[in-house]
LOTIVO-591473 format. One record per residue (C-alpha): x, y, z; residue in one letter. Coordinates in steps of 0.02 Angstrom, whole numbers. Last residue first. Example, Ala and Ser with C-alpha at 12.3 -4.5 7.8 and 13.67 -1.06 7.14 Angstrom:
2
X, Y, Z, r
684, -53, 357, S
615, -225, 390, A
END
This chain:
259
X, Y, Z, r
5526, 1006, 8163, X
5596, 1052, 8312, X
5588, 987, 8498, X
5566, 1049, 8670, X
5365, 996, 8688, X
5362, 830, 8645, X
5531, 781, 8689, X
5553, 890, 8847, X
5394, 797, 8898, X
5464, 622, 8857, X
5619, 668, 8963, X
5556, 718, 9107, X
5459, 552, 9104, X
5615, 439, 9080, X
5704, 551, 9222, X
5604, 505, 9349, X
5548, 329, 9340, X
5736, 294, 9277, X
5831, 383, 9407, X
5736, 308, 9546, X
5750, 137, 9486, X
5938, 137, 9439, X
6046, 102, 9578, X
5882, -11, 9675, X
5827, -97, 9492, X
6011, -138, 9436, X
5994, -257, 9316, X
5795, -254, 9261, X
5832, -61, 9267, X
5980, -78, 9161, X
5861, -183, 9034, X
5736, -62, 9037, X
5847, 72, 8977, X
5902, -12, 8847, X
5726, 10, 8799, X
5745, 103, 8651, X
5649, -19, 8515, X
5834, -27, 8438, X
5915, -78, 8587, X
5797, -193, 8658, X
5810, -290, 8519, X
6000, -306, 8496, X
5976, -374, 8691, X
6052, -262, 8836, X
6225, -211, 8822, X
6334, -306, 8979, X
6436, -215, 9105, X
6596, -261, 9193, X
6691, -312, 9052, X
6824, -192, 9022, X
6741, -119, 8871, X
6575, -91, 8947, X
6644, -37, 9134, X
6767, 96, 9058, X
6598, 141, 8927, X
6521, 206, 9084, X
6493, 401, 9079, X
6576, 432, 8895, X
6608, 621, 8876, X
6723, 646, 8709, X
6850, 796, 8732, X
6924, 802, 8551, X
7082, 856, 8464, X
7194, 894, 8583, X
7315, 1013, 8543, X
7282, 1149, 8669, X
7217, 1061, 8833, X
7212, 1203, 8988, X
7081, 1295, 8862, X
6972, 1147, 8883, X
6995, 1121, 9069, X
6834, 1213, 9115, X
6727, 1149, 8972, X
6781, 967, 8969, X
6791, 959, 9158, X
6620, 1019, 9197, X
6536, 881, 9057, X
6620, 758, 9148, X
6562, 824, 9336, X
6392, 821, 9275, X
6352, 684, 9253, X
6491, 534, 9271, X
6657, 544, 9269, X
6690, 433, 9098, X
6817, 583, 8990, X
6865, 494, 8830, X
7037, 595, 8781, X
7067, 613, 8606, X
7221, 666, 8506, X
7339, 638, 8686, X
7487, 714, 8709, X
7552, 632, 8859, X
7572, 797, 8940, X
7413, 856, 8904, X
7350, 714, 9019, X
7435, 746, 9172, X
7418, 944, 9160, X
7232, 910, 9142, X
7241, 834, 9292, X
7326, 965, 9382, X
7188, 1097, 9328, X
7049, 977, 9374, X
7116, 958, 9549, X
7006, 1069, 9644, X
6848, 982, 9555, X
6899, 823, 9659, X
6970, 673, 9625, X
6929, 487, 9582, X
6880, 498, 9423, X
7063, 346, 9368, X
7206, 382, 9265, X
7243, 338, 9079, X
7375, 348, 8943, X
7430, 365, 8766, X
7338, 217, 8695, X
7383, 175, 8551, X
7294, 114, 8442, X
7378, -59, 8317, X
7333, -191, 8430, X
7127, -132, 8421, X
7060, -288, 8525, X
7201, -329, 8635, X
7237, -146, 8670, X
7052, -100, 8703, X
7047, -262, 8833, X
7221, -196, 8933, X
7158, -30, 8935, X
6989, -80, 9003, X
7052, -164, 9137, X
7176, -38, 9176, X
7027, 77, 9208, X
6902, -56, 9283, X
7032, -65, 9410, X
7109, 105, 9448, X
6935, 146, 9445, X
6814, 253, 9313, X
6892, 401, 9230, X
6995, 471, 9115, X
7068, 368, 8956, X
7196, 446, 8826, X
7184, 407, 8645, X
7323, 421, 8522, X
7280, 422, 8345, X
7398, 329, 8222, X
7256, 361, 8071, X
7233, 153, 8031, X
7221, 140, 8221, X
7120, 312, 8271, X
6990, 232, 8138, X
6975, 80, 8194, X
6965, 155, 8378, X
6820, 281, 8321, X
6708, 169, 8251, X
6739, 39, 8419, X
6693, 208, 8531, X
6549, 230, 8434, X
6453, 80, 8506, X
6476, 121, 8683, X
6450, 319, 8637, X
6290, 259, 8581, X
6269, 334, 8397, X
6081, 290, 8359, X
6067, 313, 8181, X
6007, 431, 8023, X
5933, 585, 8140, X
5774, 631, 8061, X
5755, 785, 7957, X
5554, 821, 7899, X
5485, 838, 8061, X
5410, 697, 8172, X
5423, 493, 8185, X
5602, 485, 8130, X
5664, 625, 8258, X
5560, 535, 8388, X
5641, 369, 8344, X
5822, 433, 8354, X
5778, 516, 8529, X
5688, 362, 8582, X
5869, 275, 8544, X
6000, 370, 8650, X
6145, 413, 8619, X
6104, 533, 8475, X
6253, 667, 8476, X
6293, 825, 8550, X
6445, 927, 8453, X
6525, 1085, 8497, X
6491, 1086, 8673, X
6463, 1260, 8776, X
6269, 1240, 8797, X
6270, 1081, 8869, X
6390, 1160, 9010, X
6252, 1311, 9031, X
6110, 1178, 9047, X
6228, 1083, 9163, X
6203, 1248, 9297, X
6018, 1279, 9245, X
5968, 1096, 9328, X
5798, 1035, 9272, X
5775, 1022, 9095, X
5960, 997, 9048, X
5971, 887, 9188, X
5801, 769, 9098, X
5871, 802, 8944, X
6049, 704, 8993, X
5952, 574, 9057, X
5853, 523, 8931, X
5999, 545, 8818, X
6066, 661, 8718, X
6289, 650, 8715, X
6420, 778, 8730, X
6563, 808, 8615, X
6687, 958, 8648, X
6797, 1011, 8527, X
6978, 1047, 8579, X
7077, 1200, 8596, X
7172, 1302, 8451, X
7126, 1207, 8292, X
7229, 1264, 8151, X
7402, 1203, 8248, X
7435, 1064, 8162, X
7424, 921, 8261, X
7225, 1004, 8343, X
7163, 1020, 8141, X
7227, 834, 8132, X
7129, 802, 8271, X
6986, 891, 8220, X
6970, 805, 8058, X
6999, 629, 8148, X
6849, 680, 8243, X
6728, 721, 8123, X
6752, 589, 8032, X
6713, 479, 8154, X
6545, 581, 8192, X
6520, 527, 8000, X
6527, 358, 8020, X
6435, 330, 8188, X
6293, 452, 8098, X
6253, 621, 8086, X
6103, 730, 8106, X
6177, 822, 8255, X
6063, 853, 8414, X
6046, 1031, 8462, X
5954, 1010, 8643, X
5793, 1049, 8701, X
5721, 889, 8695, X
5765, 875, 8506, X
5832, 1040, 8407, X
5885, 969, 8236, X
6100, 990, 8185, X
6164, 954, 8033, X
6346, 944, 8019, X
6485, 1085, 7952, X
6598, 1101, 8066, X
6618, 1240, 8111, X
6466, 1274, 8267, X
6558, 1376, 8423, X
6473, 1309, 8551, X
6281, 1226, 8577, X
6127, 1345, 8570, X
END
């Protein structure tokens, strides 16, 4: 079971977790109803957005403590592509796209600039941090950007980092800390973050929008083998993760999943 479900999406069990049937477009939606919901006082604590991947099942699978932190988000979304193919391939509701958090970050900016959203960023270096301020504010002029501050710090100081960013009132704050410690921080530190809209988990998108990391091919995307292309990048970082995880996953696929 995820949290608290109001708003109204689709949801298919795939892996073992509640994956929404929405798209980029919609999960945008989403969000700039929940902010507004957050400005006005209707929505007392933020919703929490996690993403499926191959990765993400496999630790759901295999580690009980970020099985209970899946458990408490309000949305989980399609980032990965075999997960969008398997829901095609089987079952009668079929997620409509891939929504990788590095792609639905640009959906979400357009929109948080025509709807004066403020974002907040948390996580990566000081370095790939500003970096990725400085790009996001060249790119999307009109967002602003309501503050950011590096992952380097320990659980102990969740509380006073929260404090920091609720007191530059952010609508959305994209939370890149890595597995698991991200998903920790959005559901401990949600009730320390009244009017925010959304907690979005987004692992490395600091590194994708300030440069430091390239997508793989269009192709490779949509056959779902991103994957392969971060291995053929990084094959000592990655390689372990990879042959492990990938074949977690596929199990928890075929045998954790609705119709």
């Amino acid at each position: 079971m995820s949290g608290t479900v109001t708003d109204g999406l689709s949801r298919r069990l795939l892996g073992g977790l509640p994956v929404v049937l929405a798209s980029r477009r919609m999960l945008a939606e989403q969000m700039r109803l929940d902010c507004e919901s957050a400005r006005s006082g209707s929505r007392k604590f933020p919703r929490i957005a996690f993403s499926a991947n191959g990765h993400s099942l496999a630790m759901n699978h295999t580690d009980p403590a970020f099985t209970e932190l899946m458990a408490a988000a309000d949305i989980i979304h399609a980032d990965g592509q075999p997960l969008v193919l398997y829901s095609r391939l089987t079952g009668r509701e079929a997620v409509p796209e891939r929504s990788a958090t590095t792609d639905f970050f640009h959906d979400a900016a357009r929109l948080a600039s025509k709807q004066g959203l403020r974002f907040y960023f948390l996580g990566a270096d000081r370095q790939t941090s500003e970096a990725a301020v400085a790009a996001v504010r060249q790119q999307y002029p009109e967002l602003f950007i309501a503050g950011s501050r590096d992952g380097y710090f320990p659980d102990e100081d969740f509380p006073v980092v929260a404090a920091e960013v609720a007191a530059t009132k952010p609508d959305v704050v994209w939370v890149g800390l890595g597995r698991p410690k991200q998903e920790r921080f959005c559901v401990l530190m949600r009730e320390h973050l009244s009017g925010v809209g959304w907690l979005k988990t987004c692992g490395g998108l600091f590194g994708h929008l300030a440069g430091a990391e390239k997508r793989a091919p269009g192709w490779m995307q949509s056959a779902g083998l991103e994957w392969l292309y971060r291995l053929i990048q990084d094959p000592v970082g990655k390689g372990w993760r990879y042959l492990v995880t990938n074949v977690i996953a596929v199990w928890c696929l075929l045998t954790r999943s609705g119709g």
